[in-house]
C-alpha positions as CSV (number, residue, x, y, z in Angstrom):
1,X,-19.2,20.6,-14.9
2,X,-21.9,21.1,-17.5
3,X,-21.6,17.6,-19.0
4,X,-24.5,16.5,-17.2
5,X,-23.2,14.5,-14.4
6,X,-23.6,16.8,-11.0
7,X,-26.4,19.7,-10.4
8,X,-27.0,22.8,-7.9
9,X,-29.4,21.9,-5.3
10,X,-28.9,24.6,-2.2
11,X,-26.7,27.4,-1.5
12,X,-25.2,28.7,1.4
13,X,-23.3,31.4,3.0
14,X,-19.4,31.6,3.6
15,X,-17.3,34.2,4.7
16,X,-15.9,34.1,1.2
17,X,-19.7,34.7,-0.3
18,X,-22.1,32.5,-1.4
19,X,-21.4,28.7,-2.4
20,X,-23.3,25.7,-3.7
21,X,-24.2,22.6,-2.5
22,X,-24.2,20.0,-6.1
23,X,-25.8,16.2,-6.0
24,X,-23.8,13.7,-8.3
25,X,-26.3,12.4,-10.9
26,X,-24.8,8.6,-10.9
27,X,-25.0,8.0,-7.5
28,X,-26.9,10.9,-6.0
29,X,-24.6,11.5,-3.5
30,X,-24.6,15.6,-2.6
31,X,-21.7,17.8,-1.6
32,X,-20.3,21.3,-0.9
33,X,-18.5,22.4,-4.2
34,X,-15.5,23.7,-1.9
35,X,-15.7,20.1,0.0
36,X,-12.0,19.1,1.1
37,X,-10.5,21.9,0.0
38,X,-8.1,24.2,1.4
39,X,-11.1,26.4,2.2
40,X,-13.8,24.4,3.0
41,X,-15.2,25.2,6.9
42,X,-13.1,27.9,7.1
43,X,-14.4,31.3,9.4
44,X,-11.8,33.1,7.4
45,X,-12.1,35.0,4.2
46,X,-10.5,33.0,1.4
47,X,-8.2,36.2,0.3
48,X,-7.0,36.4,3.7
49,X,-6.1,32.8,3.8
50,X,-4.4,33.2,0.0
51,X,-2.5,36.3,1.8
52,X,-1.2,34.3,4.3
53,X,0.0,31.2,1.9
54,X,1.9,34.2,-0.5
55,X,3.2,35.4,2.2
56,X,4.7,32.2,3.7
57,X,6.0,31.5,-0.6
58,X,8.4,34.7,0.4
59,X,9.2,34.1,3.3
60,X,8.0,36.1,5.2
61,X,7.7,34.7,8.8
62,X,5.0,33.6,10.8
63,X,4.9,36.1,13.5
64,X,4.9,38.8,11.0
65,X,1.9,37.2,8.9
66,X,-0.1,36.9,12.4
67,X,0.5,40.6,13.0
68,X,-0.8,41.7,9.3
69,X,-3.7,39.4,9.4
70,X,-5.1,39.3,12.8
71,X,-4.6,35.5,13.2
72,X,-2.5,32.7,15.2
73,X,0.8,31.0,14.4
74,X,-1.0,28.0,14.5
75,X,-3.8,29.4,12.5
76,X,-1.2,29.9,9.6
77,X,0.1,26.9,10.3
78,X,-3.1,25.2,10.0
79,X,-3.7,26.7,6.6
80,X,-0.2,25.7,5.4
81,X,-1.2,21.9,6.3
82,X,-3.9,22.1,4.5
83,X,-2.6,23.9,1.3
84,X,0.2,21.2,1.5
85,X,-2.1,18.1,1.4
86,X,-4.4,19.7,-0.9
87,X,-1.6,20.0,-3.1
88,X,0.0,16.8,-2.8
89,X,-3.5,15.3,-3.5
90,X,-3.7,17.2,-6.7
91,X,0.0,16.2,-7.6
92,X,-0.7,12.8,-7.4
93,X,-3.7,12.9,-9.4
94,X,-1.7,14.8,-12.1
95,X,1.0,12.4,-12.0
96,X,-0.9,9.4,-12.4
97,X,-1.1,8.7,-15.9
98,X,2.4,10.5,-16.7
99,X,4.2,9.1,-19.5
100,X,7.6,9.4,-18.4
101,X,10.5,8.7,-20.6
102,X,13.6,9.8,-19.1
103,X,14.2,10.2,-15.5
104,X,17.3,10.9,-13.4
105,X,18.2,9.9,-10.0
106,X,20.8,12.0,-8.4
107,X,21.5,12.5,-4.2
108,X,23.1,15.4,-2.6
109,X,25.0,15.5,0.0
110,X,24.9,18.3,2.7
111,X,27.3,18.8,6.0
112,X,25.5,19.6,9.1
113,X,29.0,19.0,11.4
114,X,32.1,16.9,10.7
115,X,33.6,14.7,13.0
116,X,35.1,12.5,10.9
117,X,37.3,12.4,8.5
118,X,36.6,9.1,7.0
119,X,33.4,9.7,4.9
120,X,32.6,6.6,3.1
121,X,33.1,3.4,2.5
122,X,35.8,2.6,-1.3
123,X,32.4,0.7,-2.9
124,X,31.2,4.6,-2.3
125,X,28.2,3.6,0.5
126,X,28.3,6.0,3.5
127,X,29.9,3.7,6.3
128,X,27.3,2.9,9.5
129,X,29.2,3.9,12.8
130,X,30.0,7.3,10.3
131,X,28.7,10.3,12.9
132,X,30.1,12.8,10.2
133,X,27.3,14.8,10.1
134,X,26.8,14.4,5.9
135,X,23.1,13.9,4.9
136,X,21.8,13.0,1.9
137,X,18.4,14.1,0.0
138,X,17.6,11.0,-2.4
139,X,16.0,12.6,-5.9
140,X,14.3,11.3,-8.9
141,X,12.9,13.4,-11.9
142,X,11.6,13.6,-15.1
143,X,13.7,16.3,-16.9
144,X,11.0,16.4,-19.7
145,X,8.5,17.6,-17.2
146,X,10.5,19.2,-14.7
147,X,8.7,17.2,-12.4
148,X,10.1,16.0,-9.0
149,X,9.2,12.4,-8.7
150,X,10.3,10.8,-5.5
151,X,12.5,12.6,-3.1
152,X,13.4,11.6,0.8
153,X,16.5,11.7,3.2
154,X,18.4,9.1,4.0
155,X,22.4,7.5,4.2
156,X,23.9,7.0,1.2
157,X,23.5,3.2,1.0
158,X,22.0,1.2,-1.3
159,X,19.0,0.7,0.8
160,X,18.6,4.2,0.6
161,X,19.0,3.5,-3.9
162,X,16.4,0.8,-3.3
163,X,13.6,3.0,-1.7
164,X,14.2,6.0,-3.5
165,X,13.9,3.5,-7.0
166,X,10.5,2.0,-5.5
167,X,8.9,5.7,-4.9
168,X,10.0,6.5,-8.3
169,X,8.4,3.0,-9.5
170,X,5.1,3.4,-7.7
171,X,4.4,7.0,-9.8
172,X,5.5,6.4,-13.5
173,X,4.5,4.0,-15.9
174,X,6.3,1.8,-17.8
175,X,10.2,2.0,-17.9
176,X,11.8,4.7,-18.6
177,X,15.5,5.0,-19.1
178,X,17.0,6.3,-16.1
179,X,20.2,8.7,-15.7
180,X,21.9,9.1,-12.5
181,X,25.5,10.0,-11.5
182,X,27.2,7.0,-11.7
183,X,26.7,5.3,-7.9
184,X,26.6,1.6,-8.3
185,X,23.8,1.0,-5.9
186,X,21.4,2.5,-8.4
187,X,21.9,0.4,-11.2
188,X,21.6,-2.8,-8.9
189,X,18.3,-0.9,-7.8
190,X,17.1,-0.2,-11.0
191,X,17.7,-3.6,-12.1
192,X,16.0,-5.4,-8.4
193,X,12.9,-3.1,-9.0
């Protein structure tokens, strides 16, 4: 804005008030100036819709914000999905030019049920006929910008090292030096990436 490079050319009317329609100079493409975002086509008022996504931040449950607001489940629900993408799409284009220098790999295991008593394998990789109900969250961060890098859930194998090492790979440049906990199917990651 005001560098020369889009311009008003309509407005229209929104639930939310009035918004403006803006034409890229460069290649004279127009579009909505809340186009894509969380908002955009909504029939809702944009402080209900910011209601509902506080709400949901405390936990407050979906029946309970359908009964304040007037609205769905799946109308909540709809407007969570789109908060969450919009979010993820400004994540990554915050991300992508992040200089990190340290990051640290770590993965956390959880028991849902235990059947078994053996756990893992002596080289530390969870063992594949294991039903023991552990399940791991795989984790990479940059400490210097408490920023979550990669995550997923997966066995504790070195498969698992391997993906979680090329999602952390595809979002920072460069190399930076890497702490973890000490499993050896990182470092061979690390090292294969």
């Amino acid at each position: 804005m005001k560098q020369g490079n889009v311009s008003a050319i309509a407005t229209y009317l929104t639930p939310s008030g009035q918004r403006r329609i803006l034409r890229c100079s460069t290649c004279a493409t127009p579009f909505a100036e809340t186009r894509e975002p969380v908002f955009f086509a909504l029939r809702t008022a944009e402080d209900n819709v910011m209601m509902a996504l506080k709400m949901l931040l405390v936990r407050v449950d979906l029946t309970g914000i359908g009964l304040v607001l007037g609205v769905t489940e799946q109308t909540v629900l709809a407007w969570l999905t789109r908060a969450a993408a919009q979010a993820d799409a400004i994540k990554r284009h915050l991300r992508r030019h992040l200089s990190v220098t340290q990051g640290q790999l770590d993965e956390m295991g959880n028991f849902i049920e235990r059947t078994h008593a053996q756990q893992w394998a002596p080289d530390g990789e969870s063992l594949p006929q294991s039903a023991d109900g552990r399940q791991w969250i795989w984790i990479s961060s940059a400490p210097e910008f408490r920023l979550m890098l990669a995550a997923f859930g997966g066995p504790r194998t070195s498969d698992s090292a391997m993906t979680l090492i090329a999602m952390t790979a595809a979002v920072v440049t460069g190399v930076p030096c890497f702490f973890s906990d000490g499993f050896s199917c990182s470092w061979a990651a690390l090292v294969a990436v």
